[in-house]
VOGU-3710 file (C-alpha; in Angstrom, 3 decimals, decimal comma):
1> xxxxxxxxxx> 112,293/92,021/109,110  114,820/94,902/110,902  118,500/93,837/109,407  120,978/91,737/111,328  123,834/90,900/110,679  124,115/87,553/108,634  126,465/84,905/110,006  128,628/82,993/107,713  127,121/81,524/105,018  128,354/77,909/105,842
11> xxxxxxxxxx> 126,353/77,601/109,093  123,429/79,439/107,811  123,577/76,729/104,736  123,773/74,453/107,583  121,006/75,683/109,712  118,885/76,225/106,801  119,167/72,156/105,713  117,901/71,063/108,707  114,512/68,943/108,277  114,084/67,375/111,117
21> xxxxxxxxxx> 114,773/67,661/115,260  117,349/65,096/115,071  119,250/67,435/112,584  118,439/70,521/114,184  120,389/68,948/117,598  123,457/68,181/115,130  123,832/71,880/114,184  123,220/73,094/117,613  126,018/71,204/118,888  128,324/72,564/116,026
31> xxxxxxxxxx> 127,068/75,709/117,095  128,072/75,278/120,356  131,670/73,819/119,596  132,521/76,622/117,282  131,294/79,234/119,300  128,521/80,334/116,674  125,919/79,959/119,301  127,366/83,422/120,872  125,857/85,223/117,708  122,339/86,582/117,631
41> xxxxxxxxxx> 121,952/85,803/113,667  122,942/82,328/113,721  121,091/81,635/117,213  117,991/83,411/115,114  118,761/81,141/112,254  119,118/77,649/114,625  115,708/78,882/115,872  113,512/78,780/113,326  115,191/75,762/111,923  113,797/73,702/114,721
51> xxxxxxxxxx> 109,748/75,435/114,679  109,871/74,965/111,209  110,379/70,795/111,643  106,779/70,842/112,777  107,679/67,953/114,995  105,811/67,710/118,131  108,964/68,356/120,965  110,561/71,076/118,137  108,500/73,645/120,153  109,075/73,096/123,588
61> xxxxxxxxxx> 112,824/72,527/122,156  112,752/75,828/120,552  111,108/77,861/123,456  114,429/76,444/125,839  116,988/77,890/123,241  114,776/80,873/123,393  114,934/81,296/127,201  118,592/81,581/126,791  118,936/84,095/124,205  120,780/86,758/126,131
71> xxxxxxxxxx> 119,282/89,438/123,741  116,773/87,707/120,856  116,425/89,717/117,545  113,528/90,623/115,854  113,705/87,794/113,541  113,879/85,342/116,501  111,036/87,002/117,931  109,060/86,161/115,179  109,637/83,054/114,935  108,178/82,246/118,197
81> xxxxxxxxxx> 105,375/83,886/117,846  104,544/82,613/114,640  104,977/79,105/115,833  103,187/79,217/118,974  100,217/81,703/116,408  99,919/77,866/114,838  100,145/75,524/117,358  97,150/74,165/119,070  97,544/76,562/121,769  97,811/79,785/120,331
91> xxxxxxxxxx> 97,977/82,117/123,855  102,029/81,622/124,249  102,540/83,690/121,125  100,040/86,891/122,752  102,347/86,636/126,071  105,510/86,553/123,375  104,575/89,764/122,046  103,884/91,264/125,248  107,211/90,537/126,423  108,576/91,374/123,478
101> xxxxxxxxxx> 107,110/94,850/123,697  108,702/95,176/127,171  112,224/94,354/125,545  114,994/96,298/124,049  113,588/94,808/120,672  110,775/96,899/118,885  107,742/94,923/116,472  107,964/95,408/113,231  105,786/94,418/110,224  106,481/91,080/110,069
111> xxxxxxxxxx> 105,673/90,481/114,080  102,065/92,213/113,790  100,147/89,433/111,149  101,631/86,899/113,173  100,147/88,624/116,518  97,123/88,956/114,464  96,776/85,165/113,660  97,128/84,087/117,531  94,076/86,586/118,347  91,288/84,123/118,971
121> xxxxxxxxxx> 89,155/86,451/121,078  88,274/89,877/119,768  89,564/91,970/122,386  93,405/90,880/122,164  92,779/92,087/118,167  91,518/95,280/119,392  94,548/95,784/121,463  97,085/94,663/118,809  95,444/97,006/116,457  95,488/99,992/118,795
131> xxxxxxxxxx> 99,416/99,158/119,775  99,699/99,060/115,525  98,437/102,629/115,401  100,552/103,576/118,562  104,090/101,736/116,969  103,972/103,832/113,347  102,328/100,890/111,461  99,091/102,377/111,000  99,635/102,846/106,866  101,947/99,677/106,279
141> xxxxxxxxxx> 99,463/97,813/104,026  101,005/94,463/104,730  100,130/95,213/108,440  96,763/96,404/107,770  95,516/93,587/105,195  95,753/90,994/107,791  94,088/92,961/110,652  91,154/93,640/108,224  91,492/89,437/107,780  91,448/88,739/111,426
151> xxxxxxxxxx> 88,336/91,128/111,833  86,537/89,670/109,331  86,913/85,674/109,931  85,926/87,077/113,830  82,272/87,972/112,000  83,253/91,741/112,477  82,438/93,103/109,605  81,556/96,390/110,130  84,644/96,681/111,831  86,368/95,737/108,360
161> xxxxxxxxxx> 84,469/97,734/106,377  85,693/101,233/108,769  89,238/100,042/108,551  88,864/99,146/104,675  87,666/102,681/104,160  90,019/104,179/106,454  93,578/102,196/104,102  95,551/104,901/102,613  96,069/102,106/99,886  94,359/99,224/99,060
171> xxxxxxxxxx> 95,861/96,195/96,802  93,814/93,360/95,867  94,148/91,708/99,059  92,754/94,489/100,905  89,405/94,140/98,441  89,763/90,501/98,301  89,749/89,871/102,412  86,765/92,819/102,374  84,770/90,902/99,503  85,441/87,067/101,542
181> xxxxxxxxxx> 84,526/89,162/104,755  80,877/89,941/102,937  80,609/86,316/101,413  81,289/84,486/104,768  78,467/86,167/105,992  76,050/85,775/103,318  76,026/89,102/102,266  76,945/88,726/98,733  75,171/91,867/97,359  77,052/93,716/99,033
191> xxxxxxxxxx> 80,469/91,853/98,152  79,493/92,037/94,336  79,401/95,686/94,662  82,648/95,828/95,754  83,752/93,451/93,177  82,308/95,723/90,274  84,304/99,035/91,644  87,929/96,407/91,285  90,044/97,875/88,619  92,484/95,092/88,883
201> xxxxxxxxxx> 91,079/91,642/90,171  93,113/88,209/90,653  91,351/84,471/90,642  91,039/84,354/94,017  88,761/87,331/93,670  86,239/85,411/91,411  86,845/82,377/93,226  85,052/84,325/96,385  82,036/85,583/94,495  81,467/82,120/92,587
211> xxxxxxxxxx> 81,614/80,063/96,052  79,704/83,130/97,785  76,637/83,007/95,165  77,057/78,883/94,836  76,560/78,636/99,085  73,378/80,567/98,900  72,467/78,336/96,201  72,429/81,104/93,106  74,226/79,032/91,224  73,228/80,808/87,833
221> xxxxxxxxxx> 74,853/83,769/88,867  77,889/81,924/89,980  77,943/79,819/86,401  77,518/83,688/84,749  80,658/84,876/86,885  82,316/81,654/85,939  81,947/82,105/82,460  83,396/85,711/82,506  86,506/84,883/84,327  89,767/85,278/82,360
231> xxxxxxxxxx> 91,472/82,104/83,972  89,884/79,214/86,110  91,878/77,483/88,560  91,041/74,296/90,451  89,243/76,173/93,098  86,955/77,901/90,800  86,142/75,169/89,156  85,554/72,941/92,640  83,218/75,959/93,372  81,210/75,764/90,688
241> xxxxxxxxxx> 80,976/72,100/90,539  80,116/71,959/94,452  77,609/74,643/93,887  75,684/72,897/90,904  76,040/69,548/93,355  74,446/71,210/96,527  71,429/72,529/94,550  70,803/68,961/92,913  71,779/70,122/89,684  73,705/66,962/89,086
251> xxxxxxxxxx> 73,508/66,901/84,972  75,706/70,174/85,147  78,236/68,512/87,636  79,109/65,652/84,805  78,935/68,762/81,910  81,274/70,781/83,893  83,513/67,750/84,813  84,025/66,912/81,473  84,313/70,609/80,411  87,404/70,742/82,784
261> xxxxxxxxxx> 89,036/67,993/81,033  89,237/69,686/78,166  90,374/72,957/80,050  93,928/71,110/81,056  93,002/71,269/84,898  93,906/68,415/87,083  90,953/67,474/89,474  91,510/66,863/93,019  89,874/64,999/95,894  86,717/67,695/96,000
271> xxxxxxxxxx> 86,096/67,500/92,456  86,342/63,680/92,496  83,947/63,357/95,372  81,357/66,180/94,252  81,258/64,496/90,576  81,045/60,678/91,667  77,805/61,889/93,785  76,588/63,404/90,916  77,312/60,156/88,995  75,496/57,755/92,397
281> xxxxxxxxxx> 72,480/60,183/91,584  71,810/59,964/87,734  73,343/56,750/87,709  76,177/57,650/85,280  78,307/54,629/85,917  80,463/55,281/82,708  81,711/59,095/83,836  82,249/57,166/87,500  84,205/54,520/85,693  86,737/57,194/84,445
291> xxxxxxxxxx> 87,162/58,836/87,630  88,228/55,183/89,283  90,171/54,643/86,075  91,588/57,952/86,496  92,424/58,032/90,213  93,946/54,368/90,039  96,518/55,759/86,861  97,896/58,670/88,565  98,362/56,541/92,024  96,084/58,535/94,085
301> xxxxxxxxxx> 94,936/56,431/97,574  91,400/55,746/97,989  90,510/56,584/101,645  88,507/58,728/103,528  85,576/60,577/101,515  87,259/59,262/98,173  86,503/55,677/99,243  83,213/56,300/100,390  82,049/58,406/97,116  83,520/55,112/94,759
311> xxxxxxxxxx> 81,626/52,803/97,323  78,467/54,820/97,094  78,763/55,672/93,296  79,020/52,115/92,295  76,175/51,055/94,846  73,878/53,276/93,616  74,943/52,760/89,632  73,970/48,848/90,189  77,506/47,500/90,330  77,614/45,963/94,583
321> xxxxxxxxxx> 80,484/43,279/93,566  82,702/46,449/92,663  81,363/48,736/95,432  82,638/45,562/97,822  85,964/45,754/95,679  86,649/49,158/96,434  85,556/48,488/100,451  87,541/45,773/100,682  90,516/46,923/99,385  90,710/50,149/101,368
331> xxxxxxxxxx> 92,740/49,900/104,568  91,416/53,796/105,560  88,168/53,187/105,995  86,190/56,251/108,661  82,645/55,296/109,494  81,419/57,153/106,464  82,870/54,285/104,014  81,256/51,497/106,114  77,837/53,022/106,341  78,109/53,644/102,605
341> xxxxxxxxxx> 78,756/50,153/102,313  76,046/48,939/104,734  73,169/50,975/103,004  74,730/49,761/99,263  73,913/45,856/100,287  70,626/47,166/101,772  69,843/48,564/98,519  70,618/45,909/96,717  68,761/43,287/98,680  71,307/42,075/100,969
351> xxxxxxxxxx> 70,469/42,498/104,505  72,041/40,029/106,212  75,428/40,951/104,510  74,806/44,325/105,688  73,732/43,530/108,829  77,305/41,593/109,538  79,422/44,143/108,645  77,364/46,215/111,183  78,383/43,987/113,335  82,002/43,742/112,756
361> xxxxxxxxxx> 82,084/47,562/113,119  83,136/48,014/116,364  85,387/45,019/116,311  87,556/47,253/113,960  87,569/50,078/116,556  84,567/52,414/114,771  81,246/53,338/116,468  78,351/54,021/114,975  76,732/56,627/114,143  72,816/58,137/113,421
371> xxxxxxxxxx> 73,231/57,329/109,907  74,719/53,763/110,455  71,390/52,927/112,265  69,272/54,704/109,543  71,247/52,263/106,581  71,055/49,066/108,947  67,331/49,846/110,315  66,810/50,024/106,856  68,715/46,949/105,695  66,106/44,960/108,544
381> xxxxxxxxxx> 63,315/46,141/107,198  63,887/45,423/103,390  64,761/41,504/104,630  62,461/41,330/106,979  64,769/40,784/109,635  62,291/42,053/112,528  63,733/40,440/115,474  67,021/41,809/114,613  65,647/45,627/113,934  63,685/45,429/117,124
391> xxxxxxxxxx> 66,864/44,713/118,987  69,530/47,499/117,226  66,749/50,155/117,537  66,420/48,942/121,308  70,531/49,418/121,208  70,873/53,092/120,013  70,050/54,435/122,937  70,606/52,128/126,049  74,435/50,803/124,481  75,344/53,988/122,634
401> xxxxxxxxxx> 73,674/56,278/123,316  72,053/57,903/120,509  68,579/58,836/120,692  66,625/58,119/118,009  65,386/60,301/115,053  62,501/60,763/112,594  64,608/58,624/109,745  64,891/55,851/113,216  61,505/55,863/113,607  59,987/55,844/109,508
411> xxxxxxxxxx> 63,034/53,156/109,217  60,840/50,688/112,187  57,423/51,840/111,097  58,493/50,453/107,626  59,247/47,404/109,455  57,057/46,680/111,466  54,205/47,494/108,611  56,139/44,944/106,271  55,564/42,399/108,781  51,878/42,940/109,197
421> xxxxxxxxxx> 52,263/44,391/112,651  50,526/48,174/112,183  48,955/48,513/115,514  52,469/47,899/117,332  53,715/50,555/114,674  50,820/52,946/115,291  51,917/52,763/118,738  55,454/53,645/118,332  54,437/56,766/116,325  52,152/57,349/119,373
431> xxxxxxxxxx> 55,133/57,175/121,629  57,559/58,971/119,987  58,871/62,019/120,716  58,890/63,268/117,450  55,269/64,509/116,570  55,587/67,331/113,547  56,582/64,224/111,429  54,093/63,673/108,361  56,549/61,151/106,772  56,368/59,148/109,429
441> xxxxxxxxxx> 52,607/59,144/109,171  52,574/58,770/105,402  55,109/55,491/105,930  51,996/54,162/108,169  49,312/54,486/105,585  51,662/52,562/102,697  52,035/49,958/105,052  48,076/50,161/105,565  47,571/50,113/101,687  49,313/46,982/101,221
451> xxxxxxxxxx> 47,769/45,068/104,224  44,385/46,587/103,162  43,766/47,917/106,594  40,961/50,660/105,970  40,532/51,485/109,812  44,253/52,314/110,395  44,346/53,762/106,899  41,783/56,666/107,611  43,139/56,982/111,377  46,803/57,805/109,757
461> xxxxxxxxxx> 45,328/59,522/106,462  43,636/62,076/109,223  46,506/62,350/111,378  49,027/63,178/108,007  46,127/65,640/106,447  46,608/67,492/109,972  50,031/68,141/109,338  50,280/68,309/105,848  46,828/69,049/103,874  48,229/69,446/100,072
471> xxxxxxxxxx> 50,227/66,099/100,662  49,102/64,329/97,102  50,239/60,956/98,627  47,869/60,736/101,187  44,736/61,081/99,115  46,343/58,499/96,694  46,903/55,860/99,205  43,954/56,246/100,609  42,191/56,285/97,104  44,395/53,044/96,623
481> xxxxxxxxxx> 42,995/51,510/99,736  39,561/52,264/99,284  39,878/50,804/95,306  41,705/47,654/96,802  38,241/47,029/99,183  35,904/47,263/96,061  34,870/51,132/97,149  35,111/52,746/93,986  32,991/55,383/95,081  34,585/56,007/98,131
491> xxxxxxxxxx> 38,158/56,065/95,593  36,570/58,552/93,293  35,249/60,942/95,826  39,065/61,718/97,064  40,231/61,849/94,122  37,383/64,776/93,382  38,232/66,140/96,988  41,966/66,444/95,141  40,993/68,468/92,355  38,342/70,613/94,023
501> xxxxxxxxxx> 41,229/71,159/97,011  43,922/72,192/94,220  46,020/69,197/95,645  48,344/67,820/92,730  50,182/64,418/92,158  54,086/65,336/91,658  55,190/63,750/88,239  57,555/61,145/88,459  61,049/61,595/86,924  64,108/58,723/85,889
511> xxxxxxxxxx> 67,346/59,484/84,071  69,269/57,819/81,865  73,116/57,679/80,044  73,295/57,523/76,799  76,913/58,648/75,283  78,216/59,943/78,296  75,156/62,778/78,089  72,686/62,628/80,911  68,598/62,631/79,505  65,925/63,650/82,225
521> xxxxx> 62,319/62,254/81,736  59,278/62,930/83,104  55,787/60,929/83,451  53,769/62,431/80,393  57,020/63,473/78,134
//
């Protein structure tokens, strides 16, 4: 920032220690009593003391010492607009600067990023950029790297790309916020040529391409970046691991987990969560084991999307009594953790249990939410608690208004075919709003196949062929249905019409842990 003249080192010590409002008001009034108030620096200095407490009334504090600032300097200028550029609010710190402009003070090249980061509407940045070209600014790279990063998280990356071209230099932020301006957008082609003209490059540089191919789900060219890159921190890992996770690659989640054990990098939250999915999925309850043994060592709280990964990892590996643990015991608990919770017990066979926690939901002050209803719905129908399903899928809409979905609707069709009652499930699928639904329609003819209901079966075996001709499933249940009546010939036939229609039965797949390694079988290995 433009140089002013320091005051004495012990009140800018003394400034400078301040942490909180409370000790911000102490140096103020020792300001005041030694007449250090009277001197631009140390009013500067007492000024961004108090926006840097990040205490709610520090602000409104800080913008009355402002107001009577006789003649602010640059540096106090700055700090008011870079505390209004973060606070909810952000328009204060645009009028700032155009007050400031009117003022004996000029910008300089610290006030312009902070400008930058109040601009929520594009043509305020267009403004700030033209009074950058207009105040001498127009080749200070500092200046310039975070217009090009305000132009690109606004989407305008064309814009970007003429001001990237335009830099008489260019440091690896300027390529970095170009490259991250391509991969928010998709348009990682063109961000990996970019990345192959860098003659120097930084992590954060591979970090973008790895999380820009892993979004789009290319995750083998992010693992072949990944593999090339001279150091790996935390966030290139997370990307890789979160890639591998979104594509349902969950063998290489636990591989790279492990990997990054014996690279000397500390997981975080991310990591944790991505990897304990990846354990709920292939039921890998020894690597999830060592996660909870891990986070429970090193003190970490389980809450938020921690808790509910543990909760769901343990459901889903077979261990309830410890998913239960790990619910009861955490006092941070966000509706994702309890509907976790309520679909583990519904999993496991325990519908009424899940069923009262439902209940007890909104006595602790959470509402629920589509999926709460899917797990609960569900919960009813694998207990057979009709009366009690009929009723909470009667409640989404008329007490909280949620309007049921196609997972609502397969969720009652299941139970109302579990409890014999397919015409009044028909019915429902008749009513519902939700037509381009074959699930739906394929949950109708299981429930058919076990009743041995041959009329319904072929009225919801044509409906589901409508909407979905190669779906294997429906000629098998049908087949089943027509075998279960004693007409074989009737069972053979489809499964002729199969073949002859190209139609074929997806092979069924389980995994298993054996040694901490992860072994994938198929039906016919």
């Amino acid at each position: 920032m433009s140089a002013t003249p320091l005051p004495p080192p012990s009140i800018l010590s003394f400034t400078d220690m301040a942490t909180n409002l409370s000790e911000v008001h102490q140096s103020h009034a020792h300001m005041i009593k030694t007449g250090l108030i009277h001197s631009p620096a140390a009013a500067a200095r007492l000024l961004s003391s108090a926006v840097a407490t990040d205490e709610l009334p520090a602000l409104a504090y800080a913008d009355s010492l402002f107001s009577r600032l006789p003649a602010p300097t640059s540096f106090a200028w700055n700090s008011m607009i870079r505390a209004h550029a973060r606070a909810p609010d952000p328009a204060p710190a645009l009028q700032l600067f155009y007050r400031m402009l009117h003022s004996p003070t000029r910008p300089d090249k610290y006030t312009f990023p902070f400008v930058l980061k109040a601009c929520a509407a594009l043509p305020e940045a267009f403004q700030i950029h033209a009074r950058i070209l207009k105040t001498g600014f127009g080749s200070d790279i500092f200046v310039l790297n975070t217009l090009l990063h305000t132009y690109a998280i606004n989407g305008l990356t064309a814009e970007a790309l003429k001001l990237f071209a335009r830099m008489p230099q260019k440091d690896v932020i300027s390529w970095n916020a170009m490259i991250n301006a391509f991969v928010t957008h998709g348009l990682v082609g063109r961000a990996r040529k970019l990345f192959d003209k860098m003659s120097e490059r930084n992590v954060e540089t591979w970090n973008f391409m790895i999380s820009g191919y892993s979004n789009l789900g290319l995750v083998d060219q992010s693992r072949e970046l990944f593999n090339l890159m001279p150091v790996r921190d935390i966030v290139s890992w997370n990307a890789m691991i979160t890639g591998c996770a979104r594509t349902g690659r969950f063998d290489e989640v636990i591989s790279l987990f492990q990997e990054m054990q014996y690279g000397n990098v500390w997981p975080d939250e991310c990591t944790f969560v991505n990897v304990l999915s990846a354990c709920a999925r292939v039921g890998s309850l020894g690597q999830g084991e060592w996660i909870r043994a891990y986070v429970d060592k090193n003190g970490i709280e389980i809450k938020g999307f921690l808790a509910t990964a543990l909760v769901d990892m343990y459901s889903k590996c077979g261990s309830i009594e410890k998913a239960l643990q790990v619910f009861n015991n955490t006092s941070k608990k966000d509706v994702s953790t309890w509907n976790a919770m309520i679909d583990g017990l519904s999993s496991h066979g325990l519908g009424e249990h899940a069923l009262r926690l439902f209940e007890e939901m909104p006595r602790n002050g959470l509402v629920p939410n589509g999926v709460t209803f899917v797990n609960v719905l569900s919960a009813c129908s694998h207990e057979g608690l009709l009366n009690e399903g009929c009723r909470i899928f009667n409640d989404m809409a008329r007490v909280y208004g949620i309007e049921p979905e196609i997972e609502h609707y397969g969720c009652m069709v299941d139970l109302l075919g579990r409890a014999g009652l397919l015409v009044a499930a028909e019915e429902l699928l008749r009513r519902a709003p939700v037509k381009d639904a074959p699930v739906l329609w394929r949950s109708l003819l299981s429930a058919c196949r076990e009743h041995g209901d041959l009329e319904l079966a072929e009225i919801a075996a044509k409906q589901l062929l409508e909407l979905s001709p190669f779906d294997s499933s429906c000629y098998i249940q049908l087949s089943n249905v027509y075998a279960l009546l004693g007409r074989w010939e009737d069972a053979r036939m489809l499964r002729e019409m199969m073949k002859v229609q190209g139609v074929k039965k997806e092979p069924g797949c389980s995994t298993i842990e054996v040694d901490g390694a992860i072994h994938e079988f198929f039906v016919g290995d």
